[in-house]
Backbone as XML, in Angstrom:
<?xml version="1.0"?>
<chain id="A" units="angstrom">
  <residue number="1" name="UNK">
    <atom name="N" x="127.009" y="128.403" z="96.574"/>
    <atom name="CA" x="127.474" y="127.567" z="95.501"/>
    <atom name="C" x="128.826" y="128.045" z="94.980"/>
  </residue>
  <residue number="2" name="UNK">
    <atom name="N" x="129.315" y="129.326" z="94.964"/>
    <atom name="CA" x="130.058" y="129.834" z="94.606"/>
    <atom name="C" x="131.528" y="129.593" z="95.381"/>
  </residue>
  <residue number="3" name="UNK">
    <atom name="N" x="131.197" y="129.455" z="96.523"/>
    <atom name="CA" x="131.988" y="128.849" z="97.725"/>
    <atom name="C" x="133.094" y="127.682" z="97.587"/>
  </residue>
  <residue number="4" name="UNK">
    <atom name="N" x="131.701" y="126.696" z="96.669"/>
    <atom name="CA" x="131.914" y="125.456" z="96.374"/>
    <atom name="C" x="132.846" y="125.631" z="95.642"/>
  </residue>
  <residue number="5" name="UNK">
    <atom name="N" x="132.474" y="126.366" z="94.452"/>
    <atom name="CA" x="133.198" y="126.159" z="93.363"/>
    <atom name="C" x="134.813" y="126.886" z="93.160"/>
  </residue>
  <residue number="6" name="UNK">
    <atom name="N" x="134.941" y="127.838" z="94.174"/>
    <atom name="CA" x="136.012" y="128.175" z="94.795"/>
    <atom name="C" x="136.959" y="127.512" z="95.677"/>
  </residue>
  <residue number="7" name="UNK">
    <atom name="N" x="136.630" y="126.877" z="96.480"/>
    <atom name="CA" x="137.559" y="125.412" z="97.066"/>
    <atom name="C" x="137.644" y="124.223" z="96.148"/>
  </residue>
  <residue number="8" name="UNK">
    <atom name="N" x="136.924" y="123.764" z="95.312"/>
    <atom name="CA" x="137.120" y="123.121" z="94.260"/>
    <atom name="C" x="138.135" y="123.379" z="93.361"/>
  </residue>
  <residue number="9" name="UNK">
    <atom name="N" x="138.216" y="124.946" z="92.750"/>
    <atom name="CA" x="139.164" y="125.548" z="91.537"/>
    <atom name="C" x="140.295" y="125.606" z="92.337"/>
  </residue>
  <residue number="10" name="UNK">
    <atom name="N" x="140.345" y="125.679" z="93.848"/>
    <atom name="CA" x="141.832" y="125.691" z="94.686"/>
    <atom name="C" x="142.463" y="124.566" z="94.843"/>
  </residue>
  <residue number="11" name="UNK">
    <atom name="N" x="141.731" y="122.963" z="94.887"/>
    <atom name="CA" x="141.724" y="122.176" z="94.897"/>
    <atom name="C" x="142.781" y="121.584" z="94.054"/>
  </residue>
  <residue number="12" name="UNK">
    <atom name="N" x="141.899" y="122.249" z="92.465"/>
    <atom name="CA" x="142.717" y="121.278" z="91.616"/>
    <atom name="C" x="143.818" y="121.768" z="91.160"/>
  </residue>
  <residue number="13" name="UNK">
    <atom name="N" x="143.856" y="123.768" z="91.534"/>
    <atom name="CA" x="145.242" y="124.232" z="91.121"/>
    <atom name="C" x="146.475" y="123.383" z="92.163"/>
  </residue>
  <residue number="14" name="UNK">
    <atom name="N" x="145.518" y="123.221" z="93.727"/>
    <atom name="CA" x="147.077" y="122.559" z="94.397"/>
    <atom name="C" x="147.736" y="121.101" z="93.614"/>
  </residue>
  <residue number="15" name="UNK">
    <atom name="N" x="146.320" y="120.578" z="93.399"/>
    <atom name="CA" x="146.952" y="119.180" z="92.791"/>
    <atom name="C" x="147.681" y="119.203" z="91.505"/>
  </residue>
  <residue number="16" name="UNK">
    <atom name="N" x="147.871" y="120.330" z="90.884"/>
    <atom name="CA" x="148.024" y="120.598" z="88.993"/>
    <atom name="C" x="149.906" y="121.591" z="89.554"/>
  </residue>
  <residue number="17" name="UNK">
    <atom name="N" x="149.668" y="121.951" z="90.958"/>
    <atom name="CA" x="150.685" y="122.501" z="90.776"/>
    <atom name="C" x="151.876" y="121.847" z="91.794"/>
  </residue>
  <residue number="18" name="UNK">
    <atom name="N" x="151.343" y="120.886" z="92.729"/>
    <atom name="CA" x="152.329" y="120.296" z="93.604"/>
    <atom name="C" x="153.435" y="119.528" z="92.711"/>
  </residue>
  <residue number="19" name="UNK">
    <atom name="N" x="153.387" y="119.296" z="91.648"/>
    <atom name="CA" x="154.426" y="118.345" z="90.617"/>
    <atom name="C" x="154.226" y="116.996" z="90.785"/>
  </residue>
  <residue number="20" name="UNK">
    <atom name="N" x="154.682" y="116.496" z="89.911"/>
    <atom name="CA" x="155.184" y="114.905" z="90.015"/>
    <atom name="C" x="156.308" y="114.484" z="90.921"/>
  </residue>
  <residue number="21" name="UNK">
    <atom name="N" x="155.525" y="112.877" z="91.431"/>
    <atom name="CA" x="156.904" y="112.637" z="92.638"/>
    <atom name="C" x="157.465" y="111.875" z="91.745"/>
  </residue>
  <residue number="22" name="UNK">
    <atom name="N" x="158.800" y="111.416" z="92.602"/>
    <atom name="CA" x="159.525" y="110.836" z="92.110"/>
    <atom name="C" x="159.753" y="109.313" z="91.482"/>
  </residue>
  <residue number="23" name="UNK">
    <atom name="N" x="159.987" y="108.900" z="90.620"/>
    <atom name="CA" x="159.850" y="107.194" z="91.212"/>
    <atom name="C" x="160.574" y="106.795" z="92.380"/>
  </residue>
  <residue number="24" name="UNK">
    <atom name="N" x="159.625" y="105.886" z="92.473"/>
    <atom name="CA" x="160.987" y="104.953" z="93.403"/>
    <atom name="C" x="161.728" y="103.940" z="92.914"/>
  </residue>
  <residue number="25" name="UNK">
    <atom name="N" x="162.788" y="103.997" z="93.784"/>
    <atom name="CA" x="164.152" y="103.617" z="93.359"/>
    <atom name="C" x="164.038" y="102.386" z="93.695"/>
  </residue>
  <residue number="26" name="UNK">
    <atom name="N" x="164.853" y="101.668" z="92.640"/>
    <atom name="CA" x="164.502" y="99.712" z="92.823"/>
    <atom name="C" x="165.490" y="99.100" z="94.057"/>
  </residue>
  <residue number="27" name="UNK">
    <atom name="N" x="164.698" y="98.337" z="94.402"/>
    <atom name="CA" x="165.957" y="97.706" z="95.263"/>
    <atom name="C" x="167.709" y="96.998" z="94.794"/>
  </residue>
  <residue number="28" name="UNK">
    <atom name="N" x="168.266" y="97.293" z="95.735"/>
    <atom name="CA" x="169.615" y="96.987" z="95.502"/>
    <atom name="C" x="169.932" y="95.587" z="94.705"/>
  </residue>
  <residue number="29" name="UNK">
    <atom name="N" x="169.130" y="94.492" z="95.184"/>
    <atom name="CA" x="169.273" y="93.131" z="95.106"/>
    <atom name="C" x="168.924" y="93.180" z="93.670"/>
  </residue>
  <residue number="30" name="UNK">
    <atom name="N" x="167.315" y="94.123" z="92.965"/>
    <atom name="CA" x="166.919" y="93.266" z="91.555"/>
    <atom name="C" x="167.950" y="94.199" z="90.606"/>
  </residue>
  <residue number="31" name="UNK">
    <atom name="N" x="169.005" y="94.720" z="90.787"/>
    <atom name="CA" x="170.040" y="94.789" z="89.884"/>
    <atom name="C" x="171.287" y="94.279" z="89.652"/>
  </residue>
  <residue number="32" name="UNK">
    <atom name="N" x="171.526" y="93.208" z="91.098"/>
    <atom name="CA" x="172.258" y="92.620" z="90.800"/>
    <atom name="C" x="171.888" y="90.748" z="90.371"/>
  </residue>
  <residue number="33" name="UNK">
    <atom name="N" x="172.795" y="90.335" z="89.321"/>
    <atom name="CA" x="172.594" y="89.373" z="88.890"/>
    <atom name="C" x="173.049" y="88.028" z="89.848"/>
  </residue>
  <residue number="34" name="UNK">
    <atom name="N" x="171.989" y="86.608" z="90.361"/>
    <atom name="CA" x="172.396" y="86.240" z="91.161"/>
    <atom name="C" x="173.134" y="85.129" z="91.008"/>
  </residue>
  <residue number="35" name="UNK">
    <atom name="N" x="174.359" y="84.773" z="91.399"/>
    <atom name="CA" x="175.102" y="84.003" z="90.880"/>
    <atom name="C" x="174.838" y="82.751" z="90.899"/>
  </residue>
  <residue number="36" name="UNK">
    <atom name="N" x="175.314" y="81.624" z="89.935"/>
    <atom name="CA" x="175.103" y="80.417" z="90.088"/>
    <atom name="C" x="175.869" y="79.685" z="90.941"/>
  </residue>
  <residue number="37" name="UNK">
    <atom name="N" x="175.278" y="78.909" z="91.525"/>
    <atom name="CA" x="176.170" y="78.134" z="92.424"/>
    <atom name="C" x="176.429" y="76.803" z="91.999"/>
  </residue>
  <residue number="38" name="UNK">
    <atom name="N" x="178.254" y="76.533" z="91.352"/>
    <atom name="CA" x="178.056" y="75.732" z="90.400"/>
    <atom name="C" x="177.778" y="74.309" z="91.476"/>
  </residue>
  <residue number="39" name="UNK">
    <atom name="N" x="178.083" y="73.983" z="92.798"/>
    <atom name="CA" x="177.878" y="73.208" z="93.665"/>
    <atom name="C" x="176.673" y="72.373" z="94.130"/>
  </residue>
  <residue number="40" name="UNK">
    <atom name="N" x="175.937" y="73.356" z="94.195"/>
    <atom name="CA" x="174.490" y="72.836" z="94.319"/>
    <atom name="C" x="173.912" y="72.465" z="92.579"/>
  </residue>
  <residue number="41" name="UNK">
    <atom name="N" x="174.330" y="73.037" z="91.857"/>
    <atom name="CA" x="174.118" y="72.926" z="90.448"/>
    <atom name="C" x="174.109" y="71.270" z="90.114"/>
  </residue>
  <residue number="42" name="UNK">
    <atom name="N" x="175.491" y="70.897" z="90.207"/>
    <atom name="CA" x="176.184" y="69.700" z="90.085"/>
    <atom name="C" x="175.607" y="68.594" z="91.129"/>
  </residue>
  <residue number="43" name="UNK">
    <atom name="N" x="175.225" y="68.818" z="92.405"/>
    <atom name="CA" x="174.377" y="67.830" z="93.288"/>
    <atom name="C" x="173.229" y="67.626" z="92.135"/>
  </residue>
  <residue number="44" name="UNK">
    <atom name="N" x="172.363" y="68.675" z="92.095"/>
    <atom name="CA" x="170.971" y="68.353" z="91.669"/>
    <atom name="C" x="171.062" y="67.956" z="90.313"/>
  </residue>
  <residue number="45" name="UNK">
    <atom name="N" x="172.047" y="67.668" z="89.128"/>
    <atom name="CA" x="172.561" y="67.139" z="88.489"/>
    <atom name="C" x="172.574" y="65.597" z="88.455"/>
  </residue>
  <residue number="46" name="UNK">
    <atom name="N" x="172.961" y="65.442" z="89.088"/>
    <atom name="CA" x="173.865" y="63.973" z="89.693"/>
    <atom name="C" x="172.344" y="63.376" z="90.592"/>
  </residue>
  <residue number="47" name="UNK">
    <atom name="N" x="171.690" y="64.009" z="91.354"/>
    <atom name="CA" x="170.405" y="63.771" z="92.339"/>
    <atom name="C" x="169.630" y="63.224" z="90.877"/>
  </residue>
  <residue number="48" name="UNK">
    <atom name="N" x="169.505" y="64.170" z="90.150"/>
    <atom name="CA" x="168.542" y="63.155" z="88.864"/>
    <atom name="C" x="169.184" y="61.777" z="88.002"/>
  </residue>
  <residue number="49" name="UNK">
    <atom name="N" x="170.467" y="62.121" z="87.850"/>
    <atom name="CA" x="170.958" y="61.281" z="87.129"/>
    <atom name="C" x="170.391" y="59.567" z="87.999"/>
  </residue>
  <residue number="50" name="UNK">
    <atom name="N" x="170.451" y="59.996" z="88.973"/>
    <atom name="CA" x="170.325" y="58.412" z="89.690"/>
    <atom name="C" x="168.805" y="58.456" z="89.923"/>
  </residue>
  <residue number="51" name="UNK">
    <atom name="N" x="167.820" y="59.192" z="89.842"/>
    <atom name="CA" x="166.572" y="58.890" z="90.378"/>
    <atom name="C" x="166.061" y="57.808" z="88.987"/>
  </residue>
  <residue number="52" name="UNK">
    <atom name="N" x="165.864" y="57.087" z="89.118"/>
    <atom name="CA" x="164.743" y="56.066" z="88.195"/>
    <atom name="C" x="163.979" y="56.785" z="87.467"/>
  </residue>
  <residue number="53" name="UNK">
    <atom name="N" x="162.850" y="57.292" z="88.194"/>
    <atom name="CA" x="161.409" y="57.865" z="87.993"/>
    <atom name="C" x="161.674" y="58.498" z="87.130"/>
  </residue>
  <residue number="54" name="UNK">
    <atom name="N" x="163.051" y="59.813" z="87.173"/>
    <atom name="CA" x="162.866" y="60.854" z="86.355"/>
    <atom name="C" x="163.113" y="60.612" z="84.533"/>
  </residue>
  <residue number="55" name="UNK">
    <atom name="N" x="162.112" y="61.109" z="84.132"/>
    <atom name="CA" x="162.135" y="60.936" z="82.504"/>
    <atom name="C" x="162.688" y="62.973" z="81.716"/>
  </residue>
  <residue number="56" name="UNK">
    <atom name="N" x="162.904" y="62.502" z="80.439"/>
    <atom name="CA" x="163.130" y="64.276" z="79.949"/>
    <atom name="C" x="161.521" y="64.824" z="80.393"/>
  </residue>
  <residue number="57" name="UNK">
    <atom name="N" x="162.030" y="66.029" z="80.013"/>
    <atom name="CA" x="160.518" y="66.945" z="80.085"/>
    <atom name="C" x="159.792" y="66.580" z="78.975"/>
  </residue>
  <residue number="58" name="UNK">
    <atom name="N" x="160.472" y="66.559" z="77.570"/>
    <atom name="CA" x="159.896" y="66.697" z="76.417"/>
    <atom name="C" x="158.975" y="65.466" z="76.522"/>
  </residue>
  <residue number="59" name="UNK">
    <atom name="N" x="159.341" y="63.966" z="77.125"/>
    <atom name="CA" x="158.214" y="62.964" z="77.172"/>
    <atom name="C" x="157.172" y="62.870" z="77.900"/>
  </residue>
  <residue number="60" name="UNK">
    <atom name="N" x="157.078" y="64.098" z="78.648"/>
    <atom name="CA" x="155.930" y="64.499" z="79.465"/>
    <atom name="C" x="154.939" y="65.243" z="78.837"/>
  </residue>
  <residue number="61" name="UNK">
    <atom name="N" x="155.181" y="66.174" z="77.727"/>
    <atom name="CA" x="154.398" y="67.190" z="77.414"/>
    <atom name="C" x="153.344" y="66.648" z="76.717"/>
  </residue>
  <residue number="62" name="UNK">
    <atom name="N" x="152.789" y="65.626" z="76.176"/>
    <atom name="CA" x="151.826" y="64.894" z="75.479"/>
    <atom name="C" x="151.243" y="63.751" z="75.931"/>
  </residue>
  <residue number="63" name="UNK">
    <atom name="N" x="151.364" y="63.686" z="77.371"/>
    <atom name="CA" x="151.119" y="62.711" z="77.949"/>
    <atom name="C" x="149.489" y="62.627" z="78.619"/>
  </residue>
  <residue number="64" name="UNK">
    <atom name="N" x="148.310" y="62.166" z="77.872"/>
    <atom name="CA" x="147.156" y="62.238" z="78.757"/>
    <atom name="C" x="146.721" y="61.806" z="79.622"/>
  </residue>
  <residue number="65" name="UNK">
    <atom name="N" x="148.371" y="61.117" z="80.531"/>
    <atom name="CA" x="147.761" y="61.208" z="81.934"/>
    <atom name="C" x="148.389" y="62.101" z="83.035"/>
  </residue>
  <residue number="66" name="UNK">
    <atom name="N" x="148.581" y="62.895" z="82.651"/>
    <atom name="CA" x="149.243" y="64.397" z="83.379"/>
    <atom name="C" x="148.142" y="65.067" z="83.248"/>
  </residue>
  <residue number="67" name="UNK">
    <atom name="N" x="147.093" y="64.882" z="82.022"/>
    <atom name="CA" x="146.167" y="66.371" z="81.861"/>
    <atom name="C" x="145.081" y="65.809" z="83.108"/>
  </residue>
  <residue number="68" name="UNK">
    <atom name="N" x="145.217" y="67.543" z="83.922"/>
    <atom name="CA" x="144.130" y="67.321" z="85.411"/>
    <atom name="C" x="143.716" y="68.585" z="85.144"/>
  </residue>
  <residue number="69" name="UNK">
    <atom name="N" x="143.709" y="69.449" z="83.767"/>
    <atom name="CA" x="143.079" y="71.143" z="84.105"/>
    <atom name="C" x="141.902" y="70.473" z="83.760"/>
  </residue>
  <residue number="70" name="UNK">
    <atom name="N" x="141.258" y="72.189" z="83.998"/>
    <atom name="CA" x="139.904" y="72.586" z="83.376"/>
    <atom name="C" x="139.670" y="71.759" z="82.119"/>
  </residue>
  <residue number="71" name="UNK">
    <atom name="N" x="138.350" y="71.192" z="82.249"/>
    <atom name="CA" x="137.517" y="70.409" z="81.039"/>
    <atom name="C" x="137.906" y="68.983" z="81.244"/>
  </residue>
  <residue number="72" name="UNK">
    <atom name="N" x="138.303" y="68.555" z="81.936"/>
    <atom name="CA" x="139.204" y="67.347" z="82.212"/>
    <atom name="C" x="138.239" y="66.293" z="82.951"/>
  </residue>
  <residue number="73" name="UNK">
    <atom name="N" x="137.191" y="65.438" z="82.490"/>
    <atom name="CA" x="136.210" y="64.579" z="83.479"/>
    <atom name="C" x="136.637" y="64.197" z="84.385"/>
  </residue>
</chain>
């Protein structure tokens, strides 16, 4: 038993004494900010301006025939 408890107490001195790793380091990309592309911006702009269908958002948000969640017969 004593055995035990001797590879055990070695155990946790290795783990108490190997240190903390390091973080890891973020990728290159999520620090840089990604630019707008005013081009495609201005298509999809102009792509709504002419669609019919599309209404603001705000006349959507109270609309009970959009609601399809949970509790919904």
């Amino acid at each position: 038993m004593s055995l035990l408890a001797a590879v055990a107490l070695v155990a946790l001195l290795i783990w108490l004494l190997r240190g903390k790793r390091p973080r890891a380091a973020p990728e290159p990309e999520d620090d840089v900010e990604t630019p707008v592309d005013r081009s495609e911006l201005a298509e999809a702009e102009s792509e709504l301006a002419e669609d019919e269908g599309a209404r603001p958002l705000h006349d959507g948000i109270d609309d009970e025939d959009d609601d399809w969640g949970p509790g919904r017969p």
